[in-house]
TORROBA-327289 format. One line per field, with one value per residue (C-alpha): residue number from 0; x, y, z. Coordinates in steps of 0.2 Angstrom, whole numbers. Example, Ala and Ser with C-alpha at 12.3 -4.5 7.8 and 13.67 -1.06 7.14 Angstrom:
residues 2
num	(0 | 1);
c1	(62 | 68);
c2	(-22 | -5);
c3	(39 | 36);
end
This chain:
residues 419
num	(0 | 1 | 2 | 3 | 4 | 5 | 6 | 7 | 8 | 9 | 10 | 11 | 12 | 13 | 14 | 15 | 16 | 17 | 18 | 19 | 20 | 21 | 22 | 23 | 24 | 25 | 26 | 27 | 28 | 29 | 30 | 31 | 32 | 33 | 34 | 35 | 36 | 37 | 38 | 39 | 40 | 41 | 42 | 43 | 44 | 45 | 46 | 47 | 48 | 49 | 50 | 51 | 52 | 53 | 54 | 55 | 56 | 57 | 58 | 59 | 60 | 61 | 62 | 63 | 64 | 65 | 66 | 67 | 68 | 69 | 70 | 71 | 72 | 73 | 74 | 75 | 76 | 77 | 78 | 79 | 80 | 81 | 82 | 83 | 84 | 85 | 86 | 87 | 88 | 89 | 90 | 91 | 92 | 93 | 94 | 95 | 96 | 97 | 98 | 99 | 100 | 101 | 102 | 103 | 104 | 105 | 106 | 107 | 108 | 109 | 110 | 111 | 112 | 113 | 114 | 115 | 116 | 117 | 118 | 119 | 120 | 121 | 122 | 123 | 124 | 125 | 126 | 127 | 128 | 129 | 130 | 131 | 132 | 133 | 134 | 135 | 136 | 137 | 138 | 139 | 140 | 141 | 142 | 143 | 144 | 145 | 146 | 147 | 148 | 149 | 150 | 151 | 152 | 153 | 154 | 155 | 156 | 157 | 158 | 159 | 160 | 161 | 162 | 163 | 164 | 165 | 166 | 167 | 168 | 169 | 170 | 171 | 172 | 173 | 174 | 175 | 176 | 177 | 178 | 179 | 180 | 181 | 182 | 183 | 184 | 185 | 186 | 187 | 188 | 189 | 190 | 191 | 192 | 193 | 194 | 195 | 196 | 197 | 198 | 199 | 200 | 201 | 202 | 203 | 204 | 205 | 206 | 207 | 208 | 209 | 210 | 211 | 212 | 213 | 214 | 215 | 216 | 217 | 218 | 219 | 220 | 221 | 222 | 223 | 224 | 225 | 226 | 227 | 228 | 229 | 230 | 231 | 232 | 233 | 234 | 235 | 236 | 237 | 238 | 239 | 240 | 241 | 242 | 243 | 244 | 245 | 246 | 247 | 248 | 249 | 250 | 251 | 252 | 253 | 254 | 255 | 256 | 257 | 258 | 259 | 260 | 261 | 262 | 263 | 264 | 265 | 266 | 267 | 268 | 269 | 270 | 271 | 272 | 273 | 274 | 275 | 276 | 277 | 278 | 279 | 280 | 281 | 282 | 283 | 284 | 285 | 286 | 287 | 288 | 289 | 290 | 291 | 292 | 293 | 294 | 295 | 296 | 297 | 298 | 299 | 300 | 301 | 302 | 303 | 304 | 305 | 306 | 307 | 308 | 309 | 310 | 311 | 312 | 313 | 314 | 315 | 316 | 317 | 318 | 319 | 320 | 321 | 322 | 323 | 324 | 325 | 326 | 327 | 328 | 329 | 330 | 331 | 332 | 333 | 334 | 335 | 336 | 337 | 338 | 339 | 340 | 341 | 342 | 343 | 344 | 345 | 346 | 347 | 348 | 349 | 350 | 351 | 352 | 353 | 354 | 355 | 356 | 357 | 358 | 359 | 360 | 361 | 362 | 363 | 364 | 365 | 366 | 367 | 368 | 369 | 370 | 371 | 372 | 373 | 374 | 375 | 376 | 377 | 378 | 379 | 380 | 381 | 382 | 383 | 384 | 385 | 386 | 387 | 388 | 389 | 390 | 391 | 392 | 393 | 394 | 395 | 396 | 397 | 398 | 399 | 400 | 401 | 402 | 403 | 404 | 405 | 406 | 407 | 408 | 409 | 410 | 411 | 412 | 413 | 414 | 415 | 416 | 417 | 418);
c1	(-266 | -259 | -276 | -288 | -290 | -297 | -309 | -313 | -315 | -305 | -324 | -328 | -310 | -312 | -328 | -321 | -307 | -319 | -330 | -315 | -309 | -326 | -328 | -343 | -334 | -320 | -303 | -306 | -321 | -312 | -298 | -310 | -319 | -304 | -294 | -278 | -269 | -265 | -249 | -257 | -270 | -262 | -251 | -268 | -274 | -257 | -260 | -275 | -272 | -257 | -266 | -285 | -290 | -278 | -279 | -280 | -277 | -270 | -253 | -241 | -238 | -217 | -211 | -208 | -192 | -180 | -176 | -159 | -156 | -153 | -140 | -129 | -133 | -125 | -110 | -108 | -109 | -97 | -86 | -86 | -83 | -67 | -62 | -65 | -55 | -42 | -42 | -43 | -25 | -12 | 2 | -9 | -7 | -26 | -36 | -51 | -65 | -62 | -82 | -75 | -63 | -79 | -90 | -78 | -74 | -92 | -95 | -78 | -81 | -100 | -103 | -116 | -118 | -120 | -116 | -104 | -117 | -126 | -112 | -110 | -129 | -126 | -111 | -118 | -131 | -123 | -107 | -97 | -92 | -77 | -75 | -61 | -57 | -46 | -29 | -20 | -9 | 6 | 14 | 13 | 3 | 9 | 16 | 34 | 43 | 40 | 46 | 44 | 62 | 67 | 62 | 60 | 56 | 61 | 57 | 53 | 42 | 39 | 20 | 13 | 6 | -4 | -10 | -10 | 9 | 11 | 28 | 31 | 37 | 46 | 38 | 51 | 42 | 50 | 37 | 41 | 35 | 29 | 16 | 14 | 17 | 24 | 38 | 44 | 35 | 41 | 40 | 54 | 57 | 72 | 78 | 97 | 107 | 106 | 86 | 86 | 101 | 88 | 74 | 86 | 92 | 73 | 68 | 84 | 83 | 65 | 63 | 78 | 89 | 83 | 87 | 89 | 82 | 75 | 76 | 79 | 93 | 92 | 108 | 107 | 106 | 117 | 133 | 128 | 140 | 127 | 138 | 130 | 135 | 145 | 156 | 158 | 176 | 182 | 190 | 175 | 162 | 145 | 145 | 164 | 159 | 145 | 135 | 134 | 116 | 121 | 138 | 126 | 120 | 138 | 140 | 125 | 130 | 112 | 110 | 103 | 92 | 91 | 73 | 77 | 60 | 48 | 33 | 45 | 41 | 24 | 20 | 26 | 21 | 4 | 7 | 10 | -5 | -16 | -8 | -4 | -23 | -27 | -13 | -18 | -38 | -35 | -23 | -30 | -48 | -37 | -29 | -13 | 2 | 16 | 25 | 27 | 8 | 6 | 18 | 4 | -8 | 4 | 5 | -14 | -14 | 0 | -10 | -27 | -16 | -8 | -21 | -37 | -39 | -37 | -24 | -33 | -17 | -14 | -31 | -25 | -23 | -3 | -2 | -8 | 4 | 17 | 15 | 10 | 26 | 38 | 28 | 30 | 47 | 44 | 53 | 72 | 78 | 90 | 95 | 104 | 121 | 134 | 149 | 166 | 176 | 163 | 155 | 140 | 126 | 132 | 146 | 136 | 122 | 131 | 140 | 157 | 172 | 192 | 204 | 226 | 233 | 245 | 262 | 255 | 242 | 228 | 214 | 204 | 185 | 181 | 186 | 188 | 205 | 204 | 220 | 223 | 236 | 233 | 237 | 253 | 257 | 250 | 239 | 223 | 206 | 186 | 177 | 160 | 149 | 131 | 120 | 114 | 101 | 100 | 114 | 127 | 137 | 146 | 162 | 170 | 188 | 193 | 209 | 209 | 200 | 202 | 191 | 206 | 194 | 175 | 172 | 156 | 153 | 143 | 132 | 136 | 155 | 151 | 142 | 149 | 159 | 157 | 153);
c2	(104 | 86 | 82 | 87 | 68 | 67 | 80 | 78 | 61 | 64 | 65 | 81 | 89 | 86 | 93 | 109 | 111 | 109 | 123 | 134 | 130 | 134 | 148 | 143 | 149 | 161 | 157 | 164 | 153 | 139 | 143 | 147 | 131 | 120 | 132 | 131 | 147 | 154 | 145 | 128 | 131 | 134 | 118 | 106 | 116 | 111 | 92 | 92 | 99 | 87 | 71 | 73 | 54 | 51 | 64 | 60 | 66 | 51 | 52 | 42 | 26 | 21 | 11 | -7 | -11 | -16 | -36 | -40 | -48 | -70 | -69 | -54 | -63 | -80 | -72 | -59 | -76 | -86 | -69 | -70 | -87 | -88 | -73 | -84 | -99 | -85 | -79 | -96 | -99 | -97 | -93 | -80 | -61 | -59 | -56 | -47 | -47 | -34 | -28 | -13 | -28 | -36 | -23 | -20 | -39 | -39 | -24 | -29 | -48 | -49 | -32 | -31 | -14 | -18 | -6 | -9 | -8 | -22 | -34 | -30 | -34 | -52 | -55 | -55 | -65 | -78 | -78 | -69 | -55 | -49 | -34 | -23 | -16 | 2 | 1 | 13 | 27 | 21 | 33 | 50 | 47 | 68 | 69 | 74 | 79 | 96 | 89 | 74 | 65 | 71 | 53 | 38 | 21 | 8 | -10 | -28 | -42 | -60 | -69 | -82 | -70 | -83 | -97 | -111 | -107 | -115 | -104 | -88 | -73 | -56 | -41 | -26 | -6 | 10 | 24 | 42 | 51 | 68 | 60 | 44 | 40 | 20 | 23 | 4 | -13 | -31 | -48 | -59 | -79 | -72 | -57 | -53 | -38 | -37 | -37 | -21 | -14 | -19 | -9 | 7 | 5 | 5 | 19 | 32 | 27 | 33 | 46 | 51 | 51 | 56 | 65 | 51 | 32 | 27 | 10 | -4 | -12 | -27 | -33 | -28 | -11 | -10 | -18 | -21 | -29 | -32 | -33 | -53 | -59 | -75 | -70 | -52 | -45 | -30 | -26 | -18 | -7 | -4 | 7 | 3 | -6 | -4 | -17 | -20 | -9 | 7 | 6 | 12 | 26 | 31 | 31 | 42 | 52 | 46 | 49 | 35 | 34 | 20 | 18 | 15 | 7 | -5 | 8 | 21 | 11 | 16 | 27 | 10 | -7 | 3 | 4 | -14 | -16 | -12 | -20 | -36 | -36 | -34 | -46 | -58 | -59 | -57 | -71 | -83 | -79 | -80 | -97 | -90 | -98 | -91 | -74 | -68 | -68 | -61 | -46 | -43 | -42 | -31 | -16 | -16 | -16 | -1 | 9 | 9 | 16 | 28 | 35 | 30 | 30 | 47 | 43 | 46 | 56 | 68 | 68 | 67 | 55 | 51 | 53 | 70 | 76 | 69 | 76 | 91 | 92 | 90 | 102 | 117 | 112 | 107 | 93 | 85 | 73 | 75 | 69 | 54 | 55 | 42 | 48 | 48 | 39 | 24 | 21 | 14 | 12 | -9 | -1 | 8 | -3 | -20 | -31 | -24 | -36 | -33 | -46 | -46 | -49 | -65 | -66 | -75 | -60 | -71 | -68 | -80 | -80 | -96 | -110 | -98 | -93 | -76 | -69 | -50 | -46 | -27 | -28 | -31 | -42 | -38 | -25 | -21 | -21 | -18 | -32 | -25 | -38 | -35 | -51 | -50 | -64 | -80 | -87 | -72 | -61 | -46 | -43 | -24 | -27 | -7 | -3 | 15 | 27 | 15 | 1 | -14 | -28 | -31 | -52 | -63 | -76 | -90 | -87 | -105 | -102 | -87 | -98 | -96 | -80 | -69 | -51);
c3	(37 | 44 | 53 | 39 | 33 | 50 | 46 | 29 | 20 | 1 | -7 | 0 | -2 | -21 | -19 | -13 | -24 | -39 | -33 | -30 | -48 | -55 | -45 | -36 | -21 | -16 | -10 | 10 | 12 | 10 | 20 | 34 | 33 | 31 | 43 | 34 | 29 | 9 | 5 | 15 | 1 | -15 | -10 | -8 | -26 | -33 | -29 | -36 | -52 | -54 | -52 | -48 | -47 | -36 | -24 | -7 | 13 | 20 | 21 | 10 | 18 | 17 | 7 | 12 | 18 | 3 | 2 | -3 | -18 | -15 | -27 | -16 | -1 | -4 | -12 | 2 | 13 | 3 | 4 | 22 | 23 | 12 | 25 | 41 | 32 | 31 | 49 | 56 | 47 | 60 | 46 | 38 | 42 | 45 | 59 | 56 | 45 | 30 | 27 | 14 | 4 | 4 | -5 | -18 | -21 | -25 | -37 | -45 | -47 | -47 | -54 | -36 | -27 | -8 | 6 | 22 | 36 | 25 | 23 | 43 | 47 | 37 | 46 | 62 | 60 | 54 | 67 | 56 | 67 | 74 | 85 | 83 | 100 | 99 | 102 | 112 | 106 | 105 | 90 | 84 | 68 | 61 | 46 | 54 | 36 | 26 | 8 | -3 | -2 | 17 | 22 | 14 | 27 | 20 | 26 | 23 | 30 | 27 | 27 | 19 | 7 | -5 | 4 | -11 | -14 | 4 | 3 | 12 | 2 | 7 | 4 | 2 | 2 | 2 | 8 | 6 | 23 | 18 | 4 | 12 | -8 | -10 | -21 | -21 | -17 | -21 | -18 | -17 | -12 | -1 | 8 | 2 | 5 | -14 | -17 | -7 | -18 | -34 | -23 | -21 | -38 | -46 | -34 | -37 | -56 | -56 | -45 | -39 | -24 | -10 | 6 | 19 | 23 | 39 | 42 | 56 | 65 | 53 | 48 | 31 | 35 | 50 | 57 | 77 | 89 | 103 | 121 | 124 | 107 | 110 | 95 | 101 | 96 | 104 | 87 | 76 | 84 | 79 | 63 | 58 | 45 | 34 | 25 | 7 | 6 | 17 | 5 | -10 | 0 | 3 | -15 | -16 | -5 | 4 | 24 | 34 | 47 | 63 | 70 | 89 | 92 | 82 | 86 | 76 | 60 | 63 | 47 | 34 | 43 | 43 | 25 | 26 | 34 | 21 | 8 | 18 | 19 | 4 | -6 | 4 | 2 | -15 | -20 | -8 | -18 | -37 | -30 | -33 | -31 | -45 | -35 | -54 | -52 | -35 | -39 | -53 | -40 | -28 | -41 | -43 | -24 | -23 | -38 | -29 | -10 | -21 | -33 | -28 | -9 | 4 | 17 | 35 | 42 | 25 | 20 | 3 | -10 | -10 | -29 | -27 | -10 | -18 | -37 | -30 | -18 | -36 | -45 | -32 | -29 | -11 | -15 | -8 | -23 | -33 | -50 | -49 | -60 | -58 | -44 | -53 | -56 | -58 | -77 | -77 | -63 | -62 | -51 | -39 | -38 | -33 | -21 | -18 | -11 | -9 | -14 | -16 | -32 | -28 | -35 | -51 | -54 | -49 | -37 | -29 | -27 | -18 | -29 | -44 | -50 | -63 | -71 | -70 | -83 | -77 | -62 | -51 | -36 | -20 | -31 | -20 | -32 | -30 | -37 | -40 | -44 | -53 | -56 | -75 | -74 | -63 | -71 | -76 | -66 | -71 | -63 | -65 | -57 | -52 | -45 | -36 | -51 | -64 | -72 | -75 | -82 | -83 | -84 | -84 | -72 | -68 | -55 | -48 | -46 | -34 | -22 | -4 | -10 | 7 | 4);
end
């Protein structure tokens, strides 16, 4: 049947048909001459019935090749080259073109529907192009945990995540392991002991507290007394003291983990990763330079990971593992309640310090002398101390189980107070 425009011209076929149809001849005739079986013929009467004037043989030509619209081009070139300006920035955590970033830049922004394999084809022909080359396996990438809560990695890195700002910002994230879920992400100008109490404080508050936290060797997680350290003192060990942060997990009765390696961390600096990537393009492209602004691009960054995109290791959207994980109970958090004899969550999630009450029952806190009435001379009390805004601090004076005094205090009279 493919070879009977070589056989017969589209004249005679029509010719045929119309005989057949007026029943000038019979159907097995025709199926002789044209040497083409009953369905074969039924298909060729079907054609010409459907559009006899422009029924032919010839096969269909294809289509020619689709041009891409001038407009999508430039700005999938003007994309590319704000990405290269990007790259070429030593300070700046990128080092590969992002075609995907790309695509949706341009159905977002320019309301344009392009696909990956173009955006790839215009990079390359205009130098644009940057091979990835695999990396070796350095990491188990399994999901190691069997419940939502077992694990929640928690870490922080500092970039320069917008460009125009000219300022480098810390970016804090808690991930839980089972459902690659990102409870927690925040930027701050600087990394204190205390804006990682505010992310546990905003994570247990919302979602519970969990079963343990795996974290680094940072100071604000862990006391270390390295062996070279020129200040080493044979009088506190590792771990025999703990940190302002890891004494809020005590409170909450939280376990903590130590990563022994950077190449542990794996599951959240890839986490880290993505949105680094992503933070980045976008508020160099919105000319941010306000962090108030770049946290608001930061939690449309973390809703599209957790609702929108399927995680290569889980095969599942986060949201969903993790939703699903609570609602069959497979799931390790607790409520949160406050642990007796404390009041109020300002005295769990705080700084904490110890001072002697002097023979006038006075304390000091640097240069700051505060009256305790309450208390008695060489009295020991728990200042807990929970900033109220950028320029108050609320100061709950405990003394064993009970709550002495509760002050406010500027937060310029607490400078160079050691916690």
């Amino acid at each position: 049947m493919k070879q009977l425009h070589k056989r017969f011209s589209d004249e005679q076929m029509k010719q045929f048909l119309e005989s057949y149809l007026h029943k000038e001849i019979k159907r097995e005739y025709l199926e002789t001459l044209l040497g083409i079986k009953i369905r074969q013929f039924w298909k060729l009467i079907k054609k010409y019935q459907q559009s006899p004037g422009a029924f032919s043989l010839k096969p269909s030509r294809p289509k020619a090749p689709r041009h891409l619209d001038p407009t999508i081009e430039q700005n999938i070139i003007k994309e590319l080259r704000l990405d290269q300006q990007l790259i070429s920035n030593k300070d700046i955590p990128l080092y590969h073109y992002n075609y995907s970033y790309i695509k949706e830049r341009l159905l977002i922004q320019h309301k344009q529907s392009v696909s990956v394999p173009t955006i790839i084809d215009r990079a390359k022909k205009h130098n644009l192009y940057i091979k990835r080359h695999k990396k070796k396996k350095v990491h188990d990438r399994q999901v190691l945990t069997g419940y939502a809560g077992e694990l929640i990695q928690h870490d922080a890195s500092i970039h320069l995540f917008a460009p125009a700002a000219q300022t480098k910002w810390w970016l804090i994230t808690s991930l839980d392991d089972y459902s690659r879920y990102i409870l927690y992400a925040h930027l701050v100008a600087d990394q204190t002991s205390y804006t990682h109490i505010q992310g546990l404080e905003t994570l247990f508050l919302k979602y519970g507290l969990p079963h343990s936290f795996y974290v680094d060797n940072h100071s604000i997680f862990r006391f270390v007394q390295y062996p070279y350290s020129i200040w080493r003192t044979h009088r506190t060990l590792t771990d025999e003291v703990d940190p302002q942060w890891k004494q809020v997990l005590n409170d909450c009765q939280v376990k903590v983990i130590y990563a022994l390696s950077p190449q542990a961390k794996g599951k959240v600096e890839r986490s880290y990763g993505w949105l680094q990537d992503h933070l980045v393009r976008t508020c160099a492209r919105d000319n941010i330079t306000d962090i108030q602004k770049g946290q608001q691009i930061l939690n449309r960054e973390v809703y599209a990971y957790n609702h929108k995109r399927v995680h290569s290791t889980t095969e599942e959207i986060p949201f969903r593992r993790f939703s699903t994980a609570l609602d069959n109970k497979k799931s390790l958090f607790r409520d949160f309640a406050i642990p007796a004899p404390f009041q109020s969550t300002k005295d769990i999630f705080c700084l904490r310090t110890y001072r002697t009450v002097d023979g006038y029952r006075h304390i000091s806190l640097n240069n700051l002398q505060l009256a305790v009435p309450k208390a008695l001379p060489g009295d020991k009390l728990n200042l807990r101390i929970y900033p109220l805004n950028s320029l108050v601090t609320e100061l709950r004076i405990w003394k064993n189980n009970s709550l002495l005094d509760v002050r406010k205090i500027k937060n310029t009279d607490l400078k160079g107070v050691h916690f």
